[in-house]
N, CA, C and O atoms as a GROMACS GRO file, in nm:
protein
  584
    1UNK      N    1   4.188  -2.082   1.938
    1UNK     CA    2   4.119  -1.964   1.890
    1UNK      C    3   4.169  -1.842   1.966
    1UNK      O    4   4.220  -1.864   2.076
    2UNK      N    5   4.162  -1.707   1.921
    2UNK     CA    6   4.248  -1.584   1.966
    2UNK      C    7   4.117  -1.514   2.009
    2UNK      O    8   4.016  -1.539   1.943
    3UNK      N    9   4.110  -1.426   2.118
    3UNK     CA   10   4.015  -1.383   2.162
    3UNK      C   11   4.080  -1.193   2.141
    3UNK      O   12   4.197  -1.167   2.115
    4UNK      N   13   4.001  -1.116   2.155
    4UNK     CA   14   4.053  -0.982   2.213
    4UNK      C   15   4.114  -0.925   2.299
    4UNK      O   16   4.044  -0.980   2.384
    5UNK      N   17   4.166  -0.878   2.345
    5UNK     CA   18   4.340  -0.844   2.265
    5UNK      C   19   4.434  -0.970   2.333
    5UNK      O   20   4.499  -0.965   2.438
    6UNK      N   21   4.423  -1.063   2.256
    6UNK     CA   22   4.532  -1.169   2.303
    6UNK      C   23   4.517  -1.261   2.394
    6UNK      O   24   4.603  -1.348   2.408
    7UNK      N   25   4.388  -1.255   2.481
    7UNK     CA   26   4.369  -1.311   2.592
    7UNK      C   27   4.284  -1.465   2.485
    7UNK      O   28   4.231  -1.433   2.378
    8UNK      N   29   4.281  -1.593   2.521
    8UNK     CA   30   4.225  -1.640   2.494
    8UNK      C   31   4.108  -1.681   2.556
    8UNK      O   32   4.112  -1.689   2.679
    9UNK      N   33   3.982  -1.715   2.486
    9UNK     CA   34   3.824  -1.768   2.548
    9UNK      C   35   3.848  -1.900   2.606
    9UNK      O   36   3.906  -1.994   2.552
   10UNK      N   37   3.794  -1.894   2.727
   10UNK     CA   38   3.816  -2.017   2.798
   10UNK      C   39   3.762  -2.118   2.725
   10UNK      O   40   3.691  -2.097   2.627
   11UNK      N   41   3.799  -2.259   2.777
   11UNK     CA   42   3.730  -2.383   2.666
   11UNK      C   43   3.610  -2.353   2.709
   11UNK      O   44   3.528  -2.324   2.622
   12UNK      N   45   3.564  -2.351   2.853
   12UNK     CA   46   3.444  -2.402   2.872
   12UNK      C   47   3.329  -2.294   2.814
   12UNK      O   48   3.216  -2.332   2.784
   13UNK      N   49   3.372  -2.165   2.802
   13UNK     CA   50   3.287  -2.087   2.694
   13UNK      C   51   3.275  -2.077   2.570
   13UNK      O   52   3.189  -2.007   2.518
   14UNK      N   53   3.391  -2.170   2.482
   14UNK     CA   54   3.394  -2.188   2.359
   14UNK      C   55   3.270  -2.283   2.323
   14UNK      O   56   3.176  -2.265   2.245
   15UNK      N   57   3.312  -2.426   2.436
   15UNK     CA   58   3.225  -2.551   2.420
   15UNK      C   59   3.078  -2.526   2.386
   15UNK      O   60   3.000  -2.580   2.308
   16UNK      N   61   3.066  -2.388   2.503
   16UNK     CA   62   2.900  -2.420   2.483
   16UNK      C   63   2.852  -2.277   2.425
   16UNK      O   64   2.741  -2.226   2.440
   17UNK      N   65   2.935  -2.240   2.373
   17UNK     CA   66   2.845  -2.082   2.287
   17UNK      C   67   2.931  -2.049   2.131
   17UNK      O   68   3.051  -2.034   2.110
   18UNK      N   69   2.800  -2.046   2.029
   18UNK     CA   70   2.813  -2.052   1.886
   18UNK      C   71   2.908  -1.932   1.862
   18UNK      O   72   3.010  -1.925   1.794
   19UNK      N   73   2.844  -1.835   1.941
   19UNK     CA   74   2.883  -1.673   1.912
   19UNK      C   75   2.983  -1.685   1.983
   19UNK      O   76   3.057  -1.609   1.920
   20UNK      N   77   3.079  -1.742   2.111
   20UNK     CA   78   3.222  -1.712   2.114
   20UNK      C   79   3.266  -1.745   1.997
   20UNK      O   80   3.299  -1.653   1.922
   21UNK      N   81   3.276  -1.857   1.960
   21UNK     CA   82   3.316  -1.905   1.826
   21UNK      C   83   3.308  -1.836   1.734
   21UNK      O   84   3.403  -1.860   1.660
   22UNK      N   85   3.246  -1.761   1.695
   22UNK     CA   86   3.221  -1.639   1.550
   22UNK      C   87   3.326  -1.531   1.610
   22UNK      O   88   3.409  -1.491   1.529
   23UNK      N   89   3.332  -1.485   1.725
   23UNK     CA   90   3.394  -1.392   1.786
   23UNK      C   91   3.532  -1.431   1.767
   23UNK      O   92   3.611  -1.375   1.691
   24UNK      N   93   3.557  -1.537   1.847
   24UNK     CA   94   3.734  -1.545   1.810
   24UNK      C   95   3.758  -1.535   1.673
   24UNK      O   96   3.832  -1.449   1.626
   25UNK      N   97   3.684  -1.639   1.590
   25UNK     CA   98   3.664  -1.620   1.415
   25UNK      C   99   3.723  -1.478   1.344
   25UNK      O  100   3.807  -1.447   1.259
   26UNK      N  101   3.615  -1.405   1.444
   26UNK     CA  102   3.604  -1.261   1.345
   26UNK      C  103   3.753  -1.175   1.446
   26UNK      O  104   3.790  -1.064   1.410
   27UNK      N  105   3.796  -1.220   1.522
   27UNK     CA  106   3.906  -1.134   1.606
   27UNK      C  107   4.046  -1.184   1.543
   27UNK      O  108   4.147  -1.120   1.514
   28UNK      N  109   4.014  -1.329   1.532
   28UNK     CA  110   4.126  -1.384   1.460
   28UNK      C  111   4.182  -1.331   1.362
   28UNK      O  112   4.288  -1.268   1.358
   29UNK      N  113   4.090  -1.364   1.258
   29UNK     CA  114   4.075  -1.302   1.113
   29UNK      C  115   4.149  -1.130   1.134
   29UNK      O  116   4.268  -1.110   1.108
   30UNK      N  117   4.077  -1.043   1.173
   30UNK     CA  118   4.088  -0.930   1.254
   30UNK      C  119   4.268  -0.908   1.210
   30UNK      O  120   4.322  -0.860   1.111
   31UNK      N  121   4.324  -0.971   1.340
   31UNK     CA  122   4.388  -0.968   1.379
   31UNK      C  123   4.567  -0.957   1.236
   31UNK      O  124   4.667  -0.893   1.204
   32UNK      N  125   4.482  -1.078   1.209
   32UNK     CA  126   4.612  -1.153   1.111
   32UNK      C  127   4.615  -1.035   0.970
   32UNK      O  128   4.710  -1.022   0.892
   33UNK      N  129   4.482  -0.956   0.964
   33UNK     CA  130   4.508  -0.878   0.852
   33UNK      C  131   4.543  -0.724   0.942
   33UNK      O  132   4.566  -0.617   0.886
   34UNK      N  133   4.540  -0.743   1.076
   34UNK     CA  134   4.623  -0.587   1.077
   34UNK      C  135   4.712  -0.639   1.098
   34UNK      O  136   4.729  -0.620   0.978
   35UNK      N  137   4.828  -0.711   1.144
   35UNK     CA  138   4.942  -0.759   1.157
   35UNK      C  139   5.047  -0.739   1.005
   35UNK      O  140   5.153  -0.681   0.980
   36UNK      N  141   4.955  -0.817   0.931
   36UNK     CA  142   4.985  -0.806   0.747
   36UNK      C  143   4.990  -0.648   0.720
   36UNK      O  144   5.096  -0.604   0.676
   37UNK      N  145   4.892  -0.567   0.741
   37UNK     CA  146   4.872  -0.429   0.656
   37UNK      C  147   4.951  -0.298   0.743
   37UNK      O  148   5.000  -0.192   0.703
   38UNK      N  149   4.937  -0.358   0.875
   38UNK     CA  150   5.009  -0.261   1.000
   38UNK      C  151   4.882  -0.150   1.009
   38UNK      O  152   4.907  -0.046   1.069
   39UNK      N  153   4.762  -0.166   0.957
   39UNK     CA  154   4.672  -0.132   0.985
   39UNK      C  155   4.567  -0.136   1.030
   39UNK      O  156   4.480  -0.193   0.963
   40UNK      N  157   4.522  -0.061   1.200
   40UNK     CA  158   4.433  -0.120   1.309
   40UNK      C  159   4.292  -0.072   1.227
   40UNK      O  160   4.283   0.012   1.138
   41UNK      N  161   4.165  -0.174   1.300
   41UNK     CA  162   4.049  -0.223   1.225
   41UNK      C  163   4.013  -0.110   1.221
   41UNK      O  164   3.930  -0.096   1.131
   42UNK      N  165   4.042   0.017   1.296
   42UNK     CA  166   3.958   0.112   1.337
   42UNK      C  167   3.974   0.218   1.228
   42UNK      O  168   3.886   0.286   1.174
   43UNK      N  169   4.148   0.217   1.199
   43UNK     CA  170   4.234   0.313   1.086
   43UNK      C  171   4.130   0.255   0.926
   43UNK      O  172   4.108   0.326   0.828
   44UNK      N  173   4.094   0.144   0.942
   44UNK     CA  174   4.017   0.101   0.800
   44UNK      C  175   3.884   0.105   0.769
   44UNK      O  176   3.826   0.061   0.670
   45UNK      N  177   3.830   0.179   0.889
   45UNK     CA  178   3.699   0.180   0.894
   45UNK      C  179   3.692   0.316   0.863
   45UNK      O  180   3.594   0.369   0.813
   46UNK      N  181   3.788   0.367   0.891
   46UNK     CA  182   3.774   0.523   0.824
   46UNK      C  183   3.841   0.559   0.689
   46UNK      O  184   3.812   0.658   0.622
   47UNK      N  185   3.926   0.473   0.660
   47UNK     CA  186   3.914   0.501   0.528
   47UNK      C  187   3.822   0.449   0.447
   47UNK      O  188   3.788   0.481   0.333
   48UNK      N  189   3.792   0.378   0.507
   48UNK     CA  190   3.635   0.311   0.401
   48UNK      C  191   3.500   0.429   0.412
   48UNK      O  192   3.427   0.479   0.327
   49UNK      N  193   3.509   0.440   0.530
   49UNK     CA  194   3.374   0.600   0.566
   49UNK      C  195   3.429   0.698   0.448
   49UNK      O  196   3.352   0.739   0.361
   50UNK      N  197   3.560   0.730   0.452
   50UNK     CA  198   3.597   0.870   0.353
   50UNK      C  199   3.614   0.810   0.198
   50UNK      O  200   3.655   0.888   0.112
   51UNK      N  201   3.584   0.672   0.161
   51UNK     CA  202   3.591   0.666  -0.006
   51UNK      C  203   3.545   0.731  -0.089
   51UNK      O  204   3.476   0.816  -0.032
   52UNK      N  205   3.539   0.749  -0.244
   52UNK     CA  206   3.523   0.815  -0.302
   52UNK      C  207   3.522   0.957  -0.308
   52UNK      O  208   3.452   1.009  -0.394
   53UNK      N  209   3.570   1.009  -0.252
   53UNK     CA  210   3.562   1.167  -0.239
   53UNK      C  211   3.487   1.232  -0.100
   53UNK      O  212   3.476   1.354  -0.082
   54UNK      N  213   3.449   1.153  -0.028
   54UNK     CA  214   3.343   1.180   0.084
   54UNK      C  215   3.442   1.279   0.186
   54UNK      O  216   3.553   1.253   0.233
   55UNK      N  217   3.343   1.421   0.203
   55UNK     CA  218   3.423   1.473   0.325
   55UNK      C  219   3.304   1.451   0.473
   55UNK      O  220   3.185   1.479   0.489
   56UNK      N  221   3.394   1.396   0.547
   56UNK     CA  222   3.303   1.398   0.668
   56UNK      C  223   3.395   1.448   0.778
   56UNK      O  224   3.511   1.412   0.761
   57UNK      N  225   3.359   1.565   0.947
   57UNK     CA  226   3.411   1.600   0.979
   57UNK      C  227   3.398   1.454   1.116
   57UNK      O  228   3.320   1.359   1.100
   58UNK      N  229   3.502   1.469   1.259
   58UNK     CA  230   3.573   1.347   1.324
   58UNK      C  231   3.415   1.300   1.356
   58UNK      O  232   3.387   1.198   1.293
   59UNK      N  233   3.342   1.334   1.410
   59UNK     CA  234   3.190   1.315   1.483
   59UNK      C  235   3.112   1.256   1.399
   59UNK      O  236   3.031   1.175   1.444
   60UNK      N  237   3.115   1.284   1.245
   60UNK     CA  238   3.058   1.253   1.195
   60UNK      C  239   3.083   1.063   1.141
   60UNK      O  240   3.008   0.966   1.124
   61UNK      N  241   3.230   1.088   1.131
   61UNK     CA  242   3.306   0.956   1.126
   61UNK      C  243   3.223   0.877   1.244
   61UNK      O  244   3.135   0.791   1.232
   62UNK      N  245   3.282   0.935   1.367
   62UNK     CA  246   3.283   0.848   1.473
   62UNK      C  247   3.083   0.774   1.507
   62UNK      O  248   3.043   0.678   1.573
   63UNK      N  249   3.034   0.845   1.450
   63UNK     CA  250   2.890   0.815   1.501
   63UNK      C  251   2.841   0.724   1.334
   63UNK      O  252   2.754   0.638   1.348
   64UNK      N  253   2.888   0.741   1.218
   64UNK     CA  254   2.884   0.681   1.126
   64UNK      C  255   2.925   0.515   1.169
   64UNK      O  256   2.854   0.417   1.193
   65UNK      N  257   3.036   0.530   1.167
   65UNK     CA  258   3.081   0.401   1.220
   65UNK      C  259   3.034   0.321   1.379
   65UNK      O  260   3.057   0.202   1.396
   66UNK      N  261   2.980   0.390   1.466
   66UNK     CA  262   2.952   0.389   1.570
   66UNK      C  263   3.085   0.309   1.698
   66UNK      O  264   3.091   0.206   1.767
   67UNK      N  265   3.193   0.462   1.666
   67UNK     CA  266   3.286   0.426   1.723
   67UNK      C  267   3.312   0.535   1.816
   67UNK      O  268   3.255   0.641   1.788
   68UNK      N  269   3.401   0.535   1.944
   68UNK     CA  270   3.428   0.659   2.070
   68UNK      C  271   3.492   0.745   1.964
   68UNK      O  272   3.573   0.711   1.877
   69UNK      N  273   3.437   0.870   1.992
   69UNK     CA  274   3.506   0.987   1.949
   69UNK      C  275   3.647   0.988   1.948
   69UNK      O  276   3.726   1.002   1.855
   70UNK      N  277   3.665   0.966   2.094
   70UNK     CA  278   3.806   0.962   2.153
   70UNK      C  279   3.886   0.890   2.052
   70UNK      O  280   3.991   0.943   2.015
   71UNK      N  281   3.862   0.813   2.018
   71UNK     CA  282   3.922   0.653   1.954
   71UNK      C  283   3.935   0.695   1.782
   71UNK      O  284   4.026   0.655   1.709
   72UNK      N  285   3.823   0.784   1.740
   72UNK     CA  286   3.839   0.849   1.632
   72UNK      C  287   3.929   0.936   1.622
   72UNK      O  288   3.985   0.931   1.513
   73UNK      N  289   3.976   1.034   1.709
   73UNK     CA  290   3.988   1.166   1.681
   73UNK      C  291   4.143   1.106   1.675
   73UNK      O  292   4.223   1.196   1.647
   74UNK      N  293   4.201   0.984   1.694
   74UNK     CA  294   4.336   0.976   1.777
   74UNK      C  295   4.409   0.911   1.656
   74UNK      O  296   4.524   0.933   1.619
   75UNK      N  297   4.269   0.785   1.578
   75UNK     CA  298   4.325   0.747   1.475
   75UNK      C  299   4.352   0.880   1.381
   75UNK      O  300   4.469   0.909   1.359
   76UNK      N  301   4.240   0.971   1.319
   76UNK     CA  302   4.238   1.085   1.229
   76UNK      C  303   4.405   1.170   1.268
   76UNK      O  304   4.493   1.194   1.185
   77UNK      N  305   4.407   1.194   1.383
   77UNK     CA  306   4.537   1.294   1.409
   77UNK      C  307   4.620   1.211   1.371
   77UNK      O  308   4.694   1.277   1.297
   78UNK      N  309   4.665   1.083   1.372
   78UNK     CA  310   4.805   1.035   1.324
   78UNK      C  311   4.797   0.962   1.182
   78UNK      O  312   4.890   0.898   1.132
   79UNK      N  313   4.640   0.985   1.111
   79UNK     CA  314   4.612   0.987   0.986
   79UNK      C  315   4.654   1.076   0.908
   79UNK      O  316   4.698   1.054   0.795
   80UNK      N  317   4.643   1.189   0.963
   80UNK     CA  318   4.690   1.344   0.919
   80UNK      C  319   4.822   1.384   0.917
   80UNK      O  320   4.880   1.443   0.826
   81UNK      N  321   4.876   1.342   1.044
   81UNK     CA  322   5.039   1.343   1.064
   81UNK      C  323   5.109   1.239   0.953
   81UNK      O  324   5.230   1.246   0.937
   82UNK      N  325   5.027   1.136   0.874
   82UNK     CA  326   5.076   1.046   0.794
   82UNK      C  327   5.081   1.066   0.681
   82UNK      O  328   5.164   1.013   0.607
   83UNK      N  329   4.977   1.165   0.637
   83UNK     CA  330   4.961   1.262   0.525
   83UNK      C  331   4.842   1.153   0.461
   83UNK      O  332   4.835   1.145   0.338
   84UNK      N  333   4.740   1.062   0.555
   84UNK     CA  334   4.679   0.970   0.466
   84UNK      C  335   4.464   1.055   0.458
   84UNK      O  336   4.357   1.037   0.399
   85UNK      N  337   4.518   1.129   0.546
   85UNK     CA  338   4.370   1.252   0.524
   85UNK      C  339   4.411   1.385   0.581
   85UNK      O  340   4.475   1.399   0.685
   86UNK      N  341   4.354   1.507   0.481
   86UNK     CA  342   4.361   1.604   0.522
   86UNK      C  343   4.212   1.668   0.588
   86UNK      O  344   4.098   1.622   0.588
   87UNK      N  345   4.264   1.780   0.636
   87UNK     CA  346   4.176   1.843   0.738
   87UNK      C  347   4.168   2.003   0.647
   87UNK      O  348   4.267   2.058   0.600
   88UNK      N  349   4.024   2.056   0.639
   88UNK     CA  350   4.033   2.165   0.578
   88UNK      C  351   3.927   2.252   0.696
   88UNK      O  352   3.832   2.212   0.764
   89UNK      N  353   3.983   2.360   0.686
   89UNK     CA  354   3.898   2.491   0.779
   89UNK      C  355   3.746   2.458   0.755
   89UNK      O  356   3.704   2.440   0.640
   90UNK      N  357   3.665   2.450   0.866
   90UNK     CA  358   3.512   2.476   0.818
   90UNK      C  359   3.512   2.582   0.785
   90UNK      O  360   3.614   2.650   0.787
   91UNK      N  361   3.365   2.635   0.734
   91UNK     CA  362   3.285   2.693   0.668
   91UNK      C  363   3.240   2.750   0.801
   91UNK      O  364   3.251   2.872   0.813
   92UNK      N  365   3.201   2.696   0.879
   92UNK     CA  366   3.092   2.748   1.032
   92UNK      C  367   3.110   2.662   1.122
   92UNK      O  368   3.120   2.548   1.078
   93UNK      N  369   3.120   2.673   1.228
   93UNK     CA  370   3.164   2.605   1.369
   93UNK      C  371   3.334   2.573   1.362
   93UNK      O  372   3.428   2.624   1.302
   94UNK      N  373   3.316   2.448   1.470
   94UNK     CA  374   3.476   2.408   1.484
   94UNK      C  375   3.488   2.274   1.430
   94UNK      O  376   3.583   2.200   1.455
   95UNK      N  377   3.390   2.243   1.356
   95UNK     CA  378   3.434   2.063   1.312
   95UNK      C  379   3.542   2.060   1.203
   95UNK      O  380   3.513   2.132   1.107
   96UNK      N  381   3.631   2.013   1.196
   96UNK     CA  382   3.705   2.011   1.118
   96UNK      C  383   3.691   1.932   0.996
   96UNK      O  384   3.734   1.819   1.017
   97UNK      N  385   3.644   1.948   0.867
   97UNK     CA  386   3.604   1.842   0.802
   97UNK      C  387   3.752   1.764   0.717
   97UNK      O  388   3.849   1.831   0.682
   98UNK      N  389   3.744   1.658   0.701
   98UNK     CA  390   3.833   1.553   0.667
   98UNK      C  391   3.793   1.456   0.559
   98UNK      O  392   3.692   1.386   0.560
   99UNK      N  393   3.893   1.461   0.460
   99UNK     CA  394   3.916   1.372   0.339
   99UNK      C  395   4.033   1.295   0.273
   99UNK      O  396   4.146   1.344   0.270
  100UNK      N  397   4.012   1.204   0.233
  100UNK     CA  398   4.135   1.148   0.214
  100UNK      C  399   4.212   1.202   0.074
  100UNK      O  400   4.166   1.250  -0.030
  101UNK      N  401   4.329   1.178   0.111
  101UNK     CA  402   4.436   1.263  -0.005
  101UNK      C  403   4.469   1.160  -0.077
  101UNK      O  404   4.452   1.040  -0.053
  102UNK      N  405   4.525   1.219  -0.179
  102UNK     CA  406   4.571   1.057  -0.253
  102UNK      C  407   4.668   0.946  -0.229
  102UNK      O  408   4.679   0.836  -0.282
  103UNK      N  409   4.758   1.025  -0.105
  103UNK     CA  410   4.846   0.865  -0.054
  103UNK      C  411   4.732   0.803   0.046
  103UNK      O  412   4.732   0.682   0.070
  104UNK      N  413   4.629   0.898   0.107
  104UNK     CA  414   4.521   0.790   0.141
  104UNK      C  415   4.405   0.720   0.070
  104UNK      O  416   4.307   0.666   0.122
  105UNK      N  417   4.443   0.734  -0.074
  105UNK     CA  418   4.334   0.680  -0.144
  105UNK      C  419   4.415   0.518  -0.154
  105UNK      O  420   4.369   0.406  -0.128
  106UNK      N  421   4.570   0.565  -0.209
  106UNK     CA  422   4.662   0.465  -0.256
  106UNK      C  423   4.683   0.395  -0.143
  106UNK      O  424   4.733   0.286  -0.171
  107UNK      N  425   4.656   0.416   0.048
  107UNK     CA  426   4.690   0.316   0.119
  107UNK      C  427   4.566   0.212   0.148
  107UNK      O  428   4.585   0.092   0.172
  108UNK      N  429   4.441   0.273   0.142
  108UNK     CA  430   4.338   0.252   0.102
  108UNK      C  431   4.322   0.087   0.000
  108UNK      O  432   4.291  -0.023   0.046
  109UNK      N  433   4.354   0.120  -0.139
  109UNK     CA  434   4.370   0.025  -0.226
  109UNK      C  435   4.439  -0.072  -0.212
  109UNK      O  436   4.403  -0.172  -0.274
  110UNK      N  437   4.592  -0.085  -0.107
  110UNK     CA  438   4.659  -0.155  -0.085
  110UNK      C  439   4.556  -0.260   0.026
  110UNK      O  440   4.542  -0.382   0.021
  111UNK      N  441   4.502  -0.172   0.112
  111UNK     CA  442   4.469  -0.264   0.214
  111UNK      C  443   4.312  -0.355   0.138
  111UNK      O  444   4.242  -0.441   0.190
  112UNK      N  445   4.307  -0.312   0.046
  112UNK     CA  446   4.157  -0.366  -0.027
  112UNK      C  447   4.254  -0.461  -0.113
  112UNK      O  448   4.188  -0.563  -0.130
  113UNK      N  449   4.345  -0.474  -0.160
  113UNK     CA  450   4.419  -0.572  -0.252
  113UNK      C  451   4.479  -0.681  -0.107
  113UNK      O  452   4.511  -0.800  -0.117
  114UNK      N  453   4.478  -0.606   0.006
  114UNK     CA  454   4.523  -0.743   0.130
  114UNK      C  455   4.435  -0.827   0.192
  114UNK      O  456   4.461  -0.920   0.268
  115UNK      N  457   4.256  -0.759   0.127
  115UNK     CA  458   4.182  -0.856   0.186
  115UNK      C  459   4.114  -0.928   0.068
  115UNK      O  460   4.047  -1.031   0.057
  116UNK      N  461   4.149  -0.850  -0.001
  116UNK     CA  462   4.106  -0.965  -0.129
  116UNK      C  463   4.213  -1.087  -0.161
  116UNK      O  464   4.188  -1.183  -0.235
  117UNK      N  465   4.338  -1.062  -0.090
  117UNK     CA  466   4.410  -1.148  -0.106
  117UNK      C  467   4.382  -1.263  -0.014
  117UNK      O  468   4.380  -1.380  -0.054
  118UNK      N  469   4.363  -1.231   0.102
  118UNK     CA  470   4.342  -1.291   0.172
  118UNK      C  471   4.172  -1.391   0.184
  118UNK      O  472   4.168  -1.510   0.216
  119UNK      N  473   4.096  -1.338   0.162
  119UNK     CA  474   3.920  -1.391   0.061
  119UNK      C  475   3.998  -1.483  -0.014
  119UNK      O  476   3.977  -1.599   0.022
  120UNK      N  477   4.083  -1.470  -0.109
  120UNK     CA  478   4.105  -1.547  -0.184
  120UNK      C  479   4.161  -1.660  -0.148
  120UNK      O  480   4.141  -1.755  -0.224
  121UNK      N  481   4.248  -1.685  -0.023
  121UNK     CA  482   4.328  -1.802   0.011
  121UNK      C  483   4.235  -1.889   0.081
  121UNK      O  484   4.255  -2.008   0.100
  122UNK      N  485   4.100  -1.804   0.129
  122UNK     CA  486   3.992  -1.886   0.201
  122UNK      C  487   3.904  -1.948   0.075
  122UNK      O  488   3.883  -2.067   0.051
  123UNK      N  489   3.879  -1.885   0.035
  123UNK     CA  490   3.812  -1.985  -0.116
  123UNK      C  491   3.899  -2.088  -0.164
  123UNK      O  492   3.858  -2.165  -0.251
  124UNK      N  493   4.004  -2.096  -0.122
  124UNK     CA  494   4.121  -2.203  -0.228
  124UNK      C  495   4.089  -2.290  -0.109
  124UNK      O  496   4.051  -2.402  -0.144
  125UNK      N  497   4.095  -2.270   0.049
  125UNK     CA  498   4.099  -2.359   0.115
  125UNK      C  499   3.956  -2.414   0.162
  125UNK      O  500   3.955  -2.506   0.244
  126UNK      N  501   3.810  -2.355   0.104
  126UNK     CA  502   3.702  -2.418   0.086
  126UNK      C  503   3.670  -2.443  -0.002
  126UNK      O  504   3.716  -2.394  -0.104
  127UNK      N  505   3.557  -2.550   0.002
  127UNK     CA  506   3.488  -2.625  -0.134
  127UNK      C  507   3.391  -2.473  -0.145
  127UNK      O  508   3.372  -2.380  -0.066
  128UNK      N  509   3.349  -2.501  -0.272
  128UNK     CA  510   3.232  -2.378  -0.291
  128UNK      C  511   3.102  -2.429  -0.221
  128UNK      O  512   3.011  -2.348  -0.204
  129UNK      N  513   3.082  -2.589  -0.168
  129UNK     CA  514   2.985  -2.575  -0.101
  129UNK      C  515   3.022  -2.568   0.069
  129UNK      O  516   2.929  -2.586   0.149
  130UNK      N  517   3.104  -2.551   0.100
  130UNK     CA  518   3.146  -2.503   0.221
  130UNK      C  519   3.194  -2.338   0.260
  130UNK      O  520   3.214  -2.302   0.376
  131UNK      N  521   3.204  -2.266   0.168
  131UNK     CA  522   3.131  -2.151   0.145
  131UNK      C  523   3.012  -2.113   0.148
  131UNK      O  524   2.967  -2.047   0.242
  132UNK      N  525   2.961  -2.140   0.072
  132UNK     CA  526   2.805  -2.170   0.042
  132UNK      C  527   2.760  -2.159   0.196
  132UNK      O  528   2.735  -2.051   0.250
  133UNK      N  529   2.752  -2.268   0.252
  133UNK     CA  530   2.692  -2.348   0.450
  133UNK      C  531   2.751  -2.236   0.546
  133UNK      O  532   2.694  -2.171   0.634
  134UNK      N  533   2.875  -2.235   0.504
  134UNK     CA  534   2.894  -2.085   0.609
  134UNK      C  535   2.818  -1.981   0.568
  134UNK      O  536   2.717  -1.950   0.631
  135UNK      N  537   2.856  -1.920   0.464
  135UNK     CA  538   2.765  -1.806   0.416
  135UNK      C  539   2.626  -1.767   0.478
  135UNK      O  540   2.571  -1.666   0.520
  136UNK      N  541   2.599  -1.898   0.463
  136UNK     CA  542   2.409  -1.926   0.480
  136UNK      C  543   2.374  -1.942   0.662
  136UNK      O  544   2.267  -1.917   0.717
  137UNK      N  545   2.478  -1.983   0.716
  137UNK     CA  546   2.472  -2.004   0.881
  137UNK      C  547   2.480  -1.853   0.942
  137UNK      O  548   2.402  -1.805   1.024
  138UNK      N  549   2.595  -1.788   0.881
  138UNK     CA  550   2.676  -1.695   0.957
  138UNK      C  551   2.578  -1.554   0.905
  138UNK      O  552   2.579  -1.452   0.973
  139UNK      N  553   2.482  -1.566   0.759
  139UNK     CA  554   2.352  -1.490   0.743
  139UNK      C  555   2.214  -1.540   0.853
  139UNK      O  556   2.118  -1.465   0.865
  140UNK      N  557   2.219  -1.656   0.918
  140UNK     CA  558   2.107  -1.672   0.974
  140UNK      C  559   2.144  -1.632   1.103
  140UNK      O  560   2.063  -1.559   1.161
  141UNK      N  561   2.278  -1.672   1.179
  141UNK     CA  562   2.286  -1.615   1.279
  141UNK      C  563   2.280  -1.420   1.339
  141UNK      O  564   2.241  -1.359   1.439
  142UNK      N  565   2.346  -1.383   1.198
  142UNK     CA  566   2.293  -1.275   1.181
  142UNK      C  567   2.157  -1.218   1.199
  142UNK      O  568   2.140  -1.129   1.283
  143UNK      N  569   2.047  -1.267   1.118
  143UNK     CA  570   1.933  -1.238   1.142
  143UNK      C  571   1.839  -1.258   1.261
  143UNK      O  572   1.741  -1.186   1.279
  144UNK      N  573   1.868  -1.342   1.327
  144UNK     CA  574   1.857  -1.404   1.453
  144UNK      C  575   1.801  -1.283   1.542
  144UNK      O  576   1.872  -1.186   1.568
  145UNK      N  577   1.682  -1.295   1.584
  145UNK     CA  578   1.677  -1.195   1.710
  145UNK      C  579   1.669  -1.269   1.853
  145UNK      O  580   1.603  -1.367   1.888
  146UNK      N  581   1.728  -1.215   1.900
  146UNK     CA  582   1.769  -1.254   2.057
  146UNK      C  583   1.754  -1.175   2.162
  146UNK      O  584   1.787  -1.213   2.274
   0.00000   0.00000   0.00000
């Protein structure tokens, strides 16, 4: 199992905790579709915040998603330098508000056709009732208060 960023989870914390296990799961997974798209989780979380026409300025992104500013502002600037969102003058203050252009609508769609591709190779390689048992585990662990 692949842990964050590359380091792997020791056995003896795999053995005895459910949630390392979901974690490498979800880092794994993670991982293999930015490798495929060349696009980091963080670059897709903002184009998903700016779909449909949505203008939101970096702060607004970054607290939407509940991600460091810093970490926002760094993906957006070499989003912009990519030509995959533009930046238009406010109206009042200094926030810069930001929307995606249409090669960021079109990189957008690509990376939604790479995880549907990828959904799809996991359904071929589960039964629908092993879908199903995950589905239903990985919703309860969810709900779970701890």
């Amino acid at each position: 199992m692949i842990a964050p960023p590359g380091k792997p989870i020791p056995e003896d914390i795999l053995r005895d905790s459910v949630l390392a296990h979901i974690a490498a799961a979800y880092f794994s997974a993670g991982k293999r579709l930015e490798r495929k798209t060349q696009c980091s989780a963080t670059r897709g979380f903002i184009l998903s915040a700016l779909r449909g026409g949505v203008t939101l300025n970096q702060n607004q992104v970054a607290t939407l998603l509940g991600l460091d500013r810093t970490v926002v502002h760094r993906a957006i600037r070499s989003m912009v330098e990519e030509g995959l969102v533009s930046e238009k003058k406010a109206k009042a203050g200094k926030a810069l508000p930001i929307q995606l252009t249409p090669r960021g609508e079109q990189y957008r769609e690509r990376l939604i056709q790479a995880r549907r591709a990828a959904d799809e190779k996991i359904r071929k390689e589960m039964t629908a009732e092993e879908r199903s048992t995950l589905l239903r585990l990985l919703k309860l662990v969810a709900d779970l208060e701890f």
